[in-house]
Z-matrix of the N, CA and C atoms (Angstrom, degrees):
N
C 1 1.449
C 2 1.520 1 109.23
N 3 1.257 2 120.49 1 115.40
C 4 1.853 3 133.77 2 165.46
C 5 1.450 4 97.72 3 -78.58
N 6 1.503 5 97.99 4 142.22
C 7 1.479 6 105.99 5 156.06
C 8 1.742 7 100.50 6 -135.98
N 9 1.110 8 97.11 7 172.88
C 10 1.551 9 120.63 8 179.68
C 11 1.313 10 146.45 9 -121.77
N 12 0.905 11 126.76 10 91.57
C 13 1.855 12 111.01 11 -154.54
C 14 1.766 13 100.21 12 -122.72
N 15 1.382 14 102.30 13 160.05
C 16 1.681 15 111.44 14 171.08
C 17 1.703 16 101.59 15 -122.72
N 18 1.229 17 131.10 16 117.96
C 19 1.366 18 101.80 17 -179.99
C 20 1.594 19 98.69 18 -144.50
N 21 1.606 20 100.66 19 97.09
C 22 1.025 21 129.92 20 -173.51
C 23 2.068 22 106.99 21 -68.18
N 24 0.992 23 114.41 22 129.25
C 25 1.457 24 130.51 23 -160.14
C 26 1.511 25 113.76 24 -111.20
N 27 1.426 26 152.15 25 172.40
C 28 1.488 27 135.66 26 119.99
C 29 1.858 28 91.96 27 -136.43
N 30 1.353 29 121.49 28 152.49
C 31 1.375 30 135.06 29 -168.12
C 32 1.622 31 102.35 30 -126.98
N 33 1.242 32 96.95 31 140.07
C 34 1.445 33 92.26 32 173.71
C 35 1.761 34 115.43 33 -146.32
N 36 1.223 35 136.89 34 174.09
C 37 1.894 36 116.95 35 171.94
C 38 1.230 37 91.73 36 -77.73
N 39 1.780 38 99.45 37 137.22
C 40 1.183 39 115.20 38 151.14
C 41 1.865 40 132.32 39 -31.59
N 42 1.068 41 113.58 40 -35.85
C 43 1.359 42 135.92 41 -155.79
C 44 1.265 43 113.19 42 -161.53
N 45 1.552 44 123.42 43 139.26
C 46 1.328 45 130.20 44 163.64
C 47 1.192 46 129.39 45 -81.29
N 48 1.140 47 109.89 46 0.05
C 49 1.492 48 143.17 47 -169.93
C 50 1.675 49 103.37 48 -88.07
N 51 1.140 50 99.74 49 -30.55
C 52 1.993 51 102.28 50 -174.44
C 53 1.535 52 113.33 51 -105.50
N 54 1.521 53 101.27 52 24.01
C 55 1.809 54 128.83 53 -162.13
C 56 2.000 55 84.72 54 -97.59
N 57 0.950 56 147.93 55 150.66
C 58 1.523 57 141.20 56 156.72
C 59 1.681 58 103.37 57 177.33
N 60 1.225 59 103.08 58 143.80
C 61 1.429 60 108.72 59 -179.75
C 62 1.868 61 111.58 60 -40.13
N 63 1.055 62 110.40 61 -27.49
C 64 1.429 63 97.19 62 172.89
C 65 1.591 64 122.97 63 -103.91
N 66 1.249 65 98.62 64 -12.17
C 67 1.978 66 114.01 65 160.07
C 68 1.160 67 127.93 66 -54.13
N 69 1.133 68 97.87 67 178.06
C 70 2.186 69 103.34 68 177.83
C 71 1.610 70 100.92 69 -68.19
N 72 1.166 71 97.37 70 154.27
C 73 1.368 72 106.82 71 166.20
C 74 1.775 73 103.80 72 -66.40
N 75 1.473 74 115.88 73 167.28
C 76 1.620 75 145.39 74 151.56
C 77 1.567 76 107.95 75 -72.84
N 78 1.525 77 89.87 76 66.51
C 79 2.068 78 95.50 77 179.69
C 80 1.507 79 101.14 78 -124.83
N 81 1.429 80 109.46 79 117.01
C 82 1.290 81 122.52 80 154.45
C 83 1.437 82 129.20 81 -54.97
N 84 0.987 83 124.50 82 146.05
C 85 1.374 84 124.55 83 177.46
C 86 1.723 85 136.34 84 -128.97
N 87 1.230 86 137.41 85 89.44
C 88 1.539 87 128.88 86 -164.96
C 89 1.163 88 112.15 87 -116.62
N 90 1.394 89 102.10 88 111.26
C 91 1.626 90 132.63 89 -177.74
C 92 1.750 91 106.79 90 -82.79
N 93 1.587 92 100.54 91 136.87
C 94 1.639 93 98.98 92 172.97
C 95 1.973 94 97.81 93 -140.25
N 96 1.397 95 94.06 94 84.92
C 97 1.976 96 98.83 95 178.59
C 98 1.224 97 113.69 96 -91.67
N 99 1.696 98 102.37 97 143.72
C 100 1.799 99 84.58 98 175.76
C 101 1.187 100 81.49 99 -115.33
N 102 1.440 101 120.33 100 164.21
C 103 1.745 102 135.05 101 -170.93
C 104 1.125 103 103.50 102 -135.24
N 105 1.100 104 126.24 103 155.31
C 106 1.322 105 142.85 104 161.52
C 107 1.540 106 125.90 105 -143.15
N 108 0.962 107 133.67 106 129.36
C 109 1.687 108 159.26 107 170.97
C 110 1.184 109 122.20 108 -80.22
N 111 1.484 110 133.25 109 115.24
C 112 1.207 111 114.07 110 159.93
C 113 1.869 112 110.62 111 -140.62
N 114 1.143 113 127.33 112 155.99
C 115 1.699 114 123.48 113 169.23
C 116 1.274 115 106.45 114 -114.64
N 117 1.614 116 111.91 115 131.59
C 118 1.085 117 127.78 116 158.39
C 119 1.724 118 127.39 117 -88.40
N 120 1.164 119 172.32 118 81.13
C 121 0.812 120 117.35 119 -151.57
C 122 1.622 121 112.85 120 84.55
N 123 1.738 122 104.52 121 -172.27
C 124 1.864 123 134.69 122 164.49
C 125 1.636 124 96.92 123 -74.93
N 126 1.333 125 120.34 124 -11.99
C 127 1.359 126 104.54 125 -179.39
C 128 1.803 127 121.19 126 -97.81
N 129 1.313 128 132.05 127 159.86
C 130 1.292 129 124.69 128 -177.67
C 131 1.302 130 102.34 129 -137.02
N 132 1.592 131 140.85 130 110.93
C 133 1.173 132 156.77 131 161.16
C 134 1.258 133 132.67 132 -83.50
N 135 1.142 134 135.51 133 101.77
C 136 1.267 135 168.70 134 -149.48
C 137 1.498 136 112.75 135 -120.96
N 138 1.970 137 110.22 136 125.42
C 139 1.560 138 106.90 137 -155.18
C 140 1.859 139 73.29 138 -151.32
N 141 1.408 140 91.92 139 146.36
C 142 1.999 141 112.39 140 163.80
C 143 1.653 142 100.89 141 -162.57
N 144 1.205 143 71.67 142 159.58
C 145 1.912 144 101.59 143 179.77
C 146 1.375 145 98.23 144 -167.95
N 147 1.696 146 105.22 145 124.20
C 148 1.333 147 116.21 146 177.44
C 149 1.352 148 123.68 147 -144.97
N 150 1.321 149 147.63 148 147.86
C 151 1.117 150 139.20 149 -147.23
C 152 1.829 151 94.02 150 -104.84
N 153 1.096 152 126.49 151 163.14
C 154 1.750 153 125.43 152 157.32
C 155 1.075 154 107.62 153 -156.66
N 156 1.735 155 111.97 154 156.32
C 157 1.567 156 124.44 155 154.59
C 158 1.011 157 98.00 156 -164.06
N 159 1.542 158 90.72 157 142.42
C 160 1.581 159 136.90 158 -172.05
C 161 1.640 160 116.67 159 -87.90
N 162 1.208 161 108.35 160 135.19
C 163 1.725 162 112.01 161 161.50
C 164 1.121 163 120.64 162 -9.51
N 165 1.372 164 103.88 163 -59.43
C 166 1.703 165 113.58 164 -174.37
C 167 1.526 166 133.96 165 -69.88
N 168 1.508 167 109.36 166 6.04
C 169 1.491 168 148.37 167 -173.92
C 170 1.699 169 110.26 168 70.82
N 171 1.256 170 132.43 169 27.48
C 172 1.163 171 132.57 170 158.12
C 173 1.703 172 109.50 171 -79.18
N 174 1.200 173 100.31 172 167.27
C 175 1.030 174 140.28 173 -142.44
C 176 2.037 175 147.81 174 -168.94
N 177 1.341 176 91.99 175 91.62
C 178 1.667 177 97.65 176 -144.28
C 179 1.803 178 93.77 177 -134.66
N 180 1.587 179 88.50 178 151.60
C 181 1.578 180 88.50 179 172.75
C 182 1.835 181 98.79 180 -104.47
N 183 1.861 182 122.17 181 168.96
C 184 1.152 183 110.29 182 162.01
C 185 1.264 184 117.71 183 -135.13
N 186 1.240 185 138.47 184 156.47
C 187 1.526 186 141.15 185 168.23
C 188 1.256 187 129.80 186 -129.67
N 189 1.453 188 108.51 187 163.42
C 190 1.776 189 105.72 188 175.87
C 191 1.342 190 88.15 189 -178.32
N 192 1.473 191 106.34 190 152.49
C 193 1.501 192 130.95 191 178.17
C 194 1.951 193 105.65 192 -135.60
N 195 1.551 194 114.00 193 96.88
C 196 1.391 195 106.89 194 169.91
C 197 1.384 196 131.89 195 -113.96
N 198 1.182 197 110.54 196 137.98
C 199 1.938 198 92.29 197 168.72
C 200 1.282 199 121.97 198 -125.41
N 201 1.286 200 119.71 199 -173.02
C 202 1.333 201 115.08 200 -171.23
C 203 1.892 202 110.15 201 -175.94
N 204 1.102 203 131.59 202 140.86
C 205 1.267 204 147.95 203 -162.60
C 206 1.544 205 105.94 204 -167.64
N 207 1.493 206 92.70 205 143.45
C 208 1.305 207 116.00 206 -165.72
C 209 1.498 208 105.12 207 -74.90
N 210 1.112 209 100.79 208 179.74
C 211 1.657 210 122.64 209 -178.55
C 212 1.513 211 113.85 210 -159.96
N 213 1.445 212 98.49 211 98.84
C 214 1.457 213 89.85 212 -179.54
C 215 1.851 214 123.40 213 92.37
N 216 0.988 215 120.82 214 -165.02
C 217 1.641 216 99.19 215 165.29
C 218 1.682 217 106.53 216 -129.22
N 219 0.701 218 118.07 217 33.06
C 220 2.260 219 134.13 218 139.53
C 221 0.922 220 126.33 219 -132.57
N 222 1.678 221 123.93 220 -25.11
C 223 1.543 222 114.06 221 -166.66
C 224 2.017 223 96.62 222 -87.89
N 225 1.389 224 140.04 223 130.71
C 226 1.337 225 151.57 224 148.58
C 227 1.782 226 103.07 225 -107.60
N 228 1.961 227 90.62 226 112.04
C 229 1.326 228 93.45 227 164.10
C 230 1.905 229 125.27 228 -94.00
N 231 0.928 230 109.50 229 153.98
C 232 1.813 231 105.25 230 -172.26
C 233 1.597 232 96.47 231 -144.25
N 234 1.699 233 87.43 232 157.10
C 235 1.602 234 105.30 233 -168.23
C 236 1.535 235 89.66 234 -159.59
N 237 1.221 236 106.64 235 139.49
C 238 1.581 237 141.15 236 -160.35
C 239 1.680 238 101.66 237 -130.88
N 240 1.341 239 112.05 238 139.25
C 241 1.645 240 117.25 239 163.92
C 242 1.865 241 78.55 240 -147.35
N 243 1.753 242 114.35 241 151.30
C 244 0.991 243 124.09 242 -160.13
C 245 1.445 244 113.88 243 -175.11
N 246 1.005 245 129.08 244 121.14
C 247 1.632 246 120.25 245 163.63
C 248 1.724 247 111.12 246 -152.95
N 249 1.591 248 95.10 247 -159.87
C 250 1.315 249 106.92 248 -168.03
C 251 1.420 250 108.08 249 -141.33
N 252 1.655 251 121.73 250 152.27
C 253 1.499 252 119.83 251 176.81
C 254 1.194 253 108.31 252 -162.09
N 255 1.206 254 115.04 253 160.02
C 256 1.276 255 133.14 254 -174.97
C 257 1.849 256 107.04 255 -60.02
N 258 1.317 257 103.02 256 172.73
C 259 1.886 258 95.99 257 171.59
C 260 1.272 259 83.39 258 -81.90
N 261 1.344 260 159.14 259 -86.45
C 262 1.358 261 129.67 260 -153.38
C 263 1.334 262 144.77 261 -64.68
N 264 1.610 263 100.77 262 1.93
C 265 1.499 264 105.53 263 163.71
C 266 1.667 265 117.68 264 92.21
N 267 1.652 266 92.42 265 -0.82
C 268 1.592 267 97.73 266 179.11
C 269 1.345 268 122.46 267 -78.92
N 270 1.646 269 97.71 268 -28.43
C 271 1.569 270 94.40 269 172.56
C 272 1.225 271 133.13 270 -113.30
N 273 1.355 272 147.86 271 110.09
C 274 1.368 273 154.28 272 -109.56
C 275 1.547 274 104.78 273 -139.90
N 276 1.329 275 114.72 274 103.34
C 277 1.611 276 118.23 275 166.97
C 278 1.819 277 110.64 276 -110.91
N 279 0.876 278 121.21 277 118.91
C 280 1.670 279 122.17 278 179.43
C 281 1.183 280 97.35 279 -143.51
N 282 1.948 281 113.10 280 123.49
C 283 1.377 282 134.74 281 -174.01
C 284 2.008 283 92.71 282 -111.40
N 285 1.761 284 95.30 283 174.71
C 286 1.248 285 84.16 284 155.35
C 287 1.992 286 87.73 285 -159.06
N 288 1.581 287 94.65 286 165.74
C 289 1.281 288 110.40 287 -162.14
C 290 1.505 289 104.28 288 -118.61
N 291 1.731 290 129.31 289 138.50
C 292 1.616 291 103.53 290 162.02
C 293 1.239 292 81.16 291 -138.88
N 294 1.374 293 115.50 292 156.58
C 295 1.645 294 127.10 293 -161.26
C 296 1.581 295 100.70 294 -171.17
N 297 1.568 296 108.08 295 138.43
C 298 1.482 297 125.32 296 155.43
C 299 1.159 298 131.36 297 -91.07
N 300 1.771 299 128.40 298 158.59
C 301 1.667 300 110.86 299 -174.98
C 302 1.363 301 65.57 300 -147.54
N 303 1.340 302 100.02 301 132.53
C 304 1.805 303 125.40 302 -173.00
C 305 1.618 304 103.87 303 -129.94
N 306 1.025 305 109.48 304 101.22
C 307 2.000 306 102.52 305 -167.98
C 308 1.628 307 100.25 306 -100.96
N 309 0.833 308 96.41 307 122.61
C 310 1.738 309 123.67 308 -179.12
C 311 1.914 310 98.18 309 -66.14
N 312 1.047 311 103.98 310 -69.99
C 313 1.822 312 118.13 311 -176.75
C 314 1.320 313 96.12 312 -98.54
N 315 1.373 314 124.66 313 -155.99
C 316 1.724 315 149.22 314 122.76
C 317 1.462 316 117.32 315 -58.12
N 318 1.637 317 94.54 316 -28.51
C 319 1.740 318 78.02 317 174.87
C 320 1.152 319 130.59 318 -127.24
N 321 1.424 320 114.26 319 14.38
C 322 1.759 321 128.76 320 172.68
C 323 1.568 322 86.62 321 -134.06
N 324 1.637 323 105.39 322 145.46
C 325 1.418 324 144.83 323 -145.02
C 326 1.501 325 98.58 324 -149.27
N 327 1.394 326 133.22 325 135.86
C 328 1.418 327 123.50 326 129.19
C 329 1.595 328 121.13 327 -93.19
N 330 0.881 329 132.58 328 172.97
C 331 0.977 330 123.48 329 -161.05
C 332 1.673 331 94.73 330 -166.38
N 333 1.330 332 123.05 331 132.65
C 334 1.563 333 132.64 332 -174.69
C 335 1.626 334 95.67 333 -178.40
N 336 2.030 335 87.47 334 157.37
C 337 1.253 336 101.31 335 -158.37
C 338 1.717 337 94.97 336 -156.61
N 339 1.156 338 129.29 337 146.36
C 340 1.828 339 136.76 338 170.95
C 341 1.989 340 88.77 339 -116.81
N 342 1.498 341 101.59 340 141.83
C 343 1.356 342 98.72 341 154.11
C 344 2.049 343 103.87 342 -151.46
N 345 1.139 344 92.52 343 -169.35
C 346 1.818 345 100.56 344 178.67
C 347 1.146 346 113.75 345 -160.32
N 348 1.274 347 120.46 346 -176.78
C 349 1.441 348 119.45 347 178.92
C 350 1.611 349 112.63 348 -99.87
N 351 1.727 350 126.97 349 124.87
C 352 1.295 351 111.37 350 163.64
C 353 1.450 352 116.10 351 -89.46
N 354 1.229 353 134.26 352 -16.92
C 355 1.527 354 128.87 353 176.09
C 356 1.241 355 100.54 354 -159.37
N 357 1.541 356 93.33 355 141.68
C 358 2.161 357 87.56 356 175.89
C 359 1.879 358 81.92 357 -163.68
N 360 1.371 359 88.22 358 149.89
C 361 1.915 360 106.35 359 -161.50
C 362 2.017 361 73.65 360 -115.02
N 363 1.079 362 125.83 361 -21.02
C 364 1.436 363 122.88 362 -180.00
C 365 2.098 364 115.53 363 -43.59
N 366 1.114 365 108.16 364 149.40
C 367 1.527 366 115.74 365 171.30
C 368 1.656 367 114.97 366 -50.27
N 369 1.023 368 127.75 367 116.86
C 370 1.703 369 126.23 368 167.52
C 371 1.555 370 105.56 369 0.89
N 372 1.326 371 105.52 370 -53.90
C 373 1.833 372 101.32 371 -159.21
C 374 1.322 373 108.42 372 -90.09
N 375 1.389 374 116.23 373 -6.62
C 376 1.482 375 102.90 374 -179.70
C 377 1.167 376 115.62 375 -116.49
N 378 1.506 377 118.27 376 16.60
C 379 1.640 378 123.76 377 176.57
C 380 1.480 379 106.27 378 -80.27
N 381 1.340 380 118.02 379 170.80
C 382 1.638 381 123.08 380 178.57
C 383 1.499 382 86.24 381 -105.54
N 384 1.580 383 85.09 382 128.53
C 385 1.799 384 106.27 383 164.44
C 386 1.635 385 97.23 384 -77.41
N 387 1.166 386 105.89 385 -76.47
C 388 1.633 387 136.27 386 -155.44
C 389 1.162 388 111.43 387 -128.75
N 390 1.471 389 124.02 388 122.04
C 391 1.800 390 120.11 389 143.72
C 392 0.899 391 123.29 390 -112.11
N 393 1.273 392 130.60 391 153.27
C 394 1.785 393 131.63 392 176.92
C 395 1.553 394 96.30 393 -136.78
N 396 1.407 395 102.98 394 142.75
C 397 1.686 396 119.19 395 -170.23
C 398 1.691 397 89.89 396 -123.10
N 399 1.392 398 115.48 397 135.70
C 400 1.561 399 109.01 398 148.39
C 401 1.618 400 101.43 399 -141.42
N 402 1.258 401 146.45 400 130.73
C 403 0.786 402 165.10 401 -179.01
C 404 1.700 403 143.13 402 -102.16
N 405 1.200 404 163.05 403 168.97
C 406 1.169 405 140.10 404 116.30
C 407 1.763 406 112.56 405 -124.50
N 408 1.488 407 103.85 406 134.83
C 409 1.110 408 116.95 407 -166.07
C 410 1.791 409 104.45 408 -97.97
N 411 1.424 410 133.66 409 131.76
C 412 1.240 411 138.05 410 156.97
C 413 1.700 412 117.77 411 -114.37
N 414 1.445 413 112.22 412 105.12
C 415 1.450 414 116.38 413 151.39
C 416 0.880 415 140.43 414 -87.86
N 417 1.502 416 117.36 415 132.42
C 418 1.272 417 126.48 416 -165.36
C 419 1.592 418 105.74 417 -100.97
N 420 1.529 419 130.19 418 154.36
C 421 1.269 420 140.19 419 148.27
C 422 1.505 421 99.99 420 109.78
């Protein structure tokens, strides 16, 4: 089964308050991804590509392809490959993510993840060394 989604976004700072000469800039952001879903199988594959531009007149496309299949009946393992580029394609950021979702109930989840950088055309200081996610997830309904 494919599914299809458009899920048009805009981002903004929470607060002006977290604005300071050594803070993020006051950059807007409007995302246009198209997604797609599909199951094979125990496995579930997950694909986007989306275009954006920001306040600041940039301008970038983004991608990622993830999947993920269970293990067991709580442990779901997931794996992420993902990046970012310019509209001409010259500049190349691609991370990747691997993460567990370990559900305690139906309705509390942990949820954690390690990732790194596989290629980035980015400056020394603004590439991703390392991320670590730990989380807890509650669903409702």
């Amino acid at each position: 089964t494919m599914e299809w989604a458009i899920a048009v976004n805009y981002t903004m700072p929470v607060s002006h308050d977290i604005i300071s000469e050594d803070g993020p800039d006051d950059v807007r952001l409007l995302s246009v991804p198209l997604l797609a879903s599909w199951q094979l199988g125990d496995w579930t594959w997950l694909g986007q590509e989306g275009g954006n531009t920001s306040s600041d007149g940039g301008r970038f496309w983004d991608y990622g392809v993830a999947v993920s299949r269970p293990f067991g009946n709580s442990i779901q393992f997931m794996a992420e490959v993902y990046g970012f580029t310019g509209l001409s394609f010259a500049d190349n950021t691609v991370n990747y993510q691997l993460g567990v979702d370990y559900e305690i109930s139906p309705a509390w989840h942990v949820l954690a993840s390690v990732g790194s950088r596989i290629k980035s055309t980015e400056p020394a200081g603004l590439r991703l060394n390392y991320s670590f996610y730990l989380g807890l997830q509650w669903l409702t309904g």
